[in-house]
N, C-alpha and C positions, 0 to 999 in steps of 0.2 A: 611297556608303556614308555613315551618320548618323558625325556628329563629336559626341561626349558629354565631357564631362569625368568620365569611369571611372575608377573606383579605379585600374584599372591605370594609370594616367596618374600617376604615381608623383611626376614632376621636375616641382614648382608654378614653369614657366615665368611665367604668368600675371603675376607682378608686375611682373617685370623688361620682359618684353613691353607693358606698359600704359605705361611710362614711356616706352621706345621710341616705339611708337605714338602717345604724345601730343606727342612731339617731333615728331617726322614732319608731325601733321597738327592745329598748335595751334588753341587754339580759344580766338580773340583776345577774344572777349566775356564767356566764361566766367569766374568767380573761380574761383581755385586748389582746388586740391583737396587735401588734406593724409591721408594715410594712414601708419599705423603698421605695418610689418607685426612680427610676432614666433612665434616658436618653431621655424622653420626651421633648417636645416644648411645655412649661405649659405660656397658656394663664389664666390672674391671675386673670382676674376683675374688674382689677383696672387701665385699660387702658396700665399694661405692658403685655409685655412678655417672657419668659426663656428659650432661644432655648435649652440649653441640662440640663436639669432641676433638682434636686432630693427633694422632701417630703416626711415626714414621718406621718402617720395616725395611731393613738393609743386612744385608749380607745373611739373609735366613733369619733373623730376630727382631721382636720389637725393643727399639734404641729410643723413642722416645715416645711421652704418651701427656699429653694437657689439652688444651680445651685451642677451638679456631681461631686464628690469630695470633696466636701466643707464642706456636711451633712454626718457625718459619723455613721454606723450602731449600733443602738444601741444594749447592750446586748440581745440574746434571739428573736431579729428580723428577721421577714424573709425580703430579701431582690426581688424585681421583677423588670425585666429587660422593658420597656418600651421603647427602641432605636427606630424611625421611625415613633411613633406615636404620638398625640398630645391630648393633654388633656386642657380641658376647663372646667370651672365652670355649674351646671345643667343648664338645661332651665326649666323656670316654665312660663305654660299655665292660664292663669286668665281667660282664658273665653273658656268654654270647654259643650257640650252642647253628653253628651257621654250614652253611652247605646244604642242610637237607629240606628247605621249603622252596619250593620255585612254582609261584601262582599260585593257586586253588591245591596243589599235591607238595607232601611233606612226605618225604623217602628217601633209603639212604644211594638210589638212583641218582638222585640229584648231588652226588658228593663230586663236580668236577671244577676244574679248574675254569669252564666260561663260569659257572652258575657261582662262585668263589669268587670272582672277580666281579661280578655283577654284583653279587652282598656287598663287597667291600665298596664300590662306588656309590649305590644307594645311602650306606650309612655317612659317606663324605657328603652326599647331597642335603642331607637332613642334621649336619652339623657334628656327625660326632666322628673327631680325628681317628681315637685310636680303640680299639676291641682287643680284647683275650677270648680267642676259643676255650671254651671250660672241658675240656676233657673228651671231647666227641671225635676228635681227630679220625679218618678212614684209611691215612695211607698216608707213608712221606710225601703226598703230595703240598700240604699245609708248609714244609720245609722249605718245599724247592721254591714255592711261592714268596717266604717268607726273605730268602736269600736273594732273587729277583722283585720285589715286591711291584706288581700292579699298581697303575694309580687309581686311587682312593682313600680309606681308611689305612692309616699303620695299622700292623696286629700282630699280637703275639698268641702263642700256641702252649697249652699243658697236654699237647697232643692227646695219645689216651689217655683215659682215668682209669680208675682200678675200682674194682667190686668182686662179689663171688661170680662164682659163672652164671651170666646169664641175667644177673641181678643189678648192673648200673645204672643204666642213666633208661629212660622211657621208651617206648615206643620204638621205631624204627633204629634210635640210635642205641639201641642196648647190648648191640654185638661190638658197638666200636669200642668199646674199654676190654683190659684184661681182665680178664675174669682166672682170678685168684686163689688157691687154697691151701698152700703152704708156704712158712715165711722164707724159703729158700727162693720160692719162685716169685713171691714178691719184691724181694732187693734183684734180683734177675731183670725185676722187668725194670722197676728204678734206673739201673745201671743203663739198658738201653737208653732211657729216655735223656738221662745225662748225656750218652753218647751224642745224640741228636740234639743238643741245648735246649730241650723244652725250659719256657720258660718257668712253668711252674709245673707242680705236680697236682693232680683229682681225685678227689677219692669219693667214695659214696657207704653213707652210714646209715642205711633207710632201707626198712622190708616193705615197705608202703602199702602200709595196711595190712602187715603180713602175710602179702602175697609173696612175696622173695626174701632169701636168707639176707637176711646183714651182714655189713663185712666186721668179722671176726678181730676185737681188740687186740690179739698176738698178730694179726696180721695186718692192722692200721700201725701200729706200735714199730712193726720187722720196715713197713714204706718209710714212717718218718722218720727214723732213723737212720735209713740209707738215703733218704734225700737229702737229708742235713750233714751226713758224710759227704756230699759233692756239691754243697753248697746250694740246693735246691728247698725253698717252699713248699708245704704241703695247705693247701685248702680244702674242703670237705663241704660236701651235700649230706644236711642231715637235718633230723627236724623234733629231734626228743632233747631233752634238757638233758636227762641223766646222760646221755653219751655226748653232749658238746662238754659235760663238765670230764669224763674220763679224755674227751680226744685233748682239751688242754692238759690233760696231767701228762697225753702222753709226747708234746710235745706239739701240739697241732698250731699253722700260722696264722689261720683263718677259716672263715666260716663263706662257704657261698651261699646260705639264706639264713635267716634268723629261726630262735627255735620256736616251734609252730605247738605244742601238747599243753605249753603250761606254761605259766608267766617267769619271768626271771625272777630265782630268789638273790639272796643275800651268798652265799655260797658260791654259785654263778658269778657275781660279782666281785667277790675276791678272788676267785680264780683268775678273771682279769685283769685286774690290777695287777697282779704276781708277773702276767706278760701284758706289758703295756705295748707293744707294739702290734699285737694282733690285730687281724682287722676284719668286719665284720662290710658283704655285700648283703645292702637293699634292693632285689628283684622287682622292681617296680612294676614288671608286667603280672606276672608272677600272683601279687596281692592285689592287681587293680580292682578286685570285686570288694576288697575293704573299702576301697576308697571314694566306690560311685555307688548309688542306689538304682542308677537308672544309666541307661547308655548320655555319654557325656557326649557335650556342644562339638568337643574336638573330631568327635567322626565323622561330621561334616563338613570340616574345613576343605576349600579345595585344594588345598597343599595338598595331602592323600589324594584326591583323583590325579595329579599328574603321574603318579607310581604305584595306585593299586586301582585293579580292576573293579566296576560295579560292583559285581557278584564278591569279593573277595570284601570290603567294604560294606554290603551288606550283611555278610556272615559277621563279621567282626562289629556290626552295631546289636544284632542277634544274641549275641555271646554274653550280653550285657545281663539280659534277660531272662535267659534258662535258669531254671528252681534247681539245679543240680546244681550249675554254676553257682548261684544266690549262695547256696548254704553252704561251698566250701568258702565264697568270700564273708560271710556271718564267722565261722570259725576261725578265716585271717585275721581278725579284727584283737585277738589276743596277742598276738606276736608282739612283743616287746624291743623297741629298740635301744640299743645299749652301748655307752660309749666306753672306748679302753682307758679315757683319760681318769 
């Protein structure tokens, strides 16, 4: 589908994204570039807002940020007129599971570097600067990328994750983690991924629904231990209480969903506290069925038709509606969210 910048394109990501992106990918030879933006409704971050706004972005950062008028241009600046639109800080995705959907088909066919580079633009198109693949990785390719990076979205990789054999992550992508069962070959595989600078490490604690073995506590235990020998993070997919409270005991940095069987006790929460640095991902897509009763306004937006097909659009207002779907988003609706603070 063409990517335009359409009126409906309403949210001028476009500044805040160019700053990002020149962060990302500096360009050592070049002199600065000094830009004025003004007239904007700049939501800041920081819980305010600027309804007619002016900043300025130089040398890859924004150096100054008040309202029109105030911020005067500085020499050699160009100046861009932003009146009617509204600009807001990136969004960055933590839990991004990308390569394997292209159109209507989701397989791990689709793991190459056009279809890779295609995600990563869409997601710069739609505002969000920077992504982490969670664990789905198919091949050093996610590195070589990562080391050349394409323009679009920055991303980082926890390349594979780790589960028993056979037992990670869903569907098509369930062959792309190592599939583990002794803790010898688990710091084995750690060790690679250190070698490759993953940035983070994945793991998966879920039989889901008891159709596949869980990964085995001496062998969650044997990863975070040797990730944290190489200075590596471990986060974890998992959805029971009792093993998010053992994966804290055994060192775990984070959670990639909140846990889904039963509400947080008191227990849970002082485990917390004890690491307050952990940190806990909201899957937003994940629970949308907590969150709507009926397919929402937003799937009509024409924003979506400039990059998803009718048919592709149609299924996903669809989705709203299945009684299968309904009742595992009825059972989301207990997930408790929970701060470290």
């Amino acid at each position: 589908m063409r990517r335009t910048n359409a009126t409906s394109f309403r949210l001028a990501f476009a500044a805040l994204l160019l700053a990002v992106s020149f962060a990302a990918h500096p360009a050592q030879s070049q002199p600065a570039r000094v830009t004025l933006f003004e007239g904007a409704r700049l939501i800041t971050g920081d819980g305010g807002v600027i309804a007619d706004s002016a900043f300025i972005v130089a040398d890859n950062q924004f150096r100054q940020v008040g309202r029109k008028g105030e911020v005067p241009l500085p020499q050699g600046a160009t100046r861009v007129d932003l009146t009617g639109k509204t600009v807001m800080p990136a969004l960055v995705d933590a839990h991004v599971h990308m390569g394997y959907r292209k159109g209507l088909d989701f397989s791990k066919d689709n793991y190459t570097r056009e279809n890779l580079t295609d995600i990563l633009d869409r997601f710069a198109y739609y505002g969000v600067a920077a992504i982490l693949e969670a664990g789905t990785s198919r091949s050093d390719l996610v590195y070589e990328m990562r080391a050349n990076p394409p323009p679009g979205a920055l991303f980082r990789t926890a390349g594979r994750g780790f589960g028993m054999p056979n037992a990670g992550p869903g569907g098509p992508m369930r062959d792309s983690a190592y599939g583990v069962t002794t803790e010898g070959q688990a710091r084995q595989y750690v060790q690679e991924l250190a070698a490759k600078k993953a940035d983070l490490v994945k793991i998966w604690v879920d039989d889901r629904g008891g159709t596949v073995e869980k990964l085995k506590p001496n062998l969650y235990r044997a990863i975070i231990d040797e990730a944290h020998s190489h200075g590596m993070k471990v986060f974890a997919h998992t959805t029971n209480l009792a093993d998010a409270k053992d994966l804290l005991r055994a060192g775990l940095d984070g959670f990639a969903h909140m846990v889904r069987d039963r509400d947080i006790d008191d227990e849970m929460l002082a485990a917390v506290k004890q690491r307050p640095n952990t940190f806990f991902q909201q899957t937003l897509w994940g629970e949308r069925l907590s969150f709507y009763a009926s397919k929402p306004a937003w799937v009509d937006e024409p924003l979506l038709r400039e990059t998803f097909s009718p048919e592709e659009i149609r299924l996903l207002g669809e989705s709203f509606a299945q009684p299968k779907m309904r009742a595992r988003g009825r059972k989301g609706r207990r997930i408790c969210a929970i701060s470290p603070s």
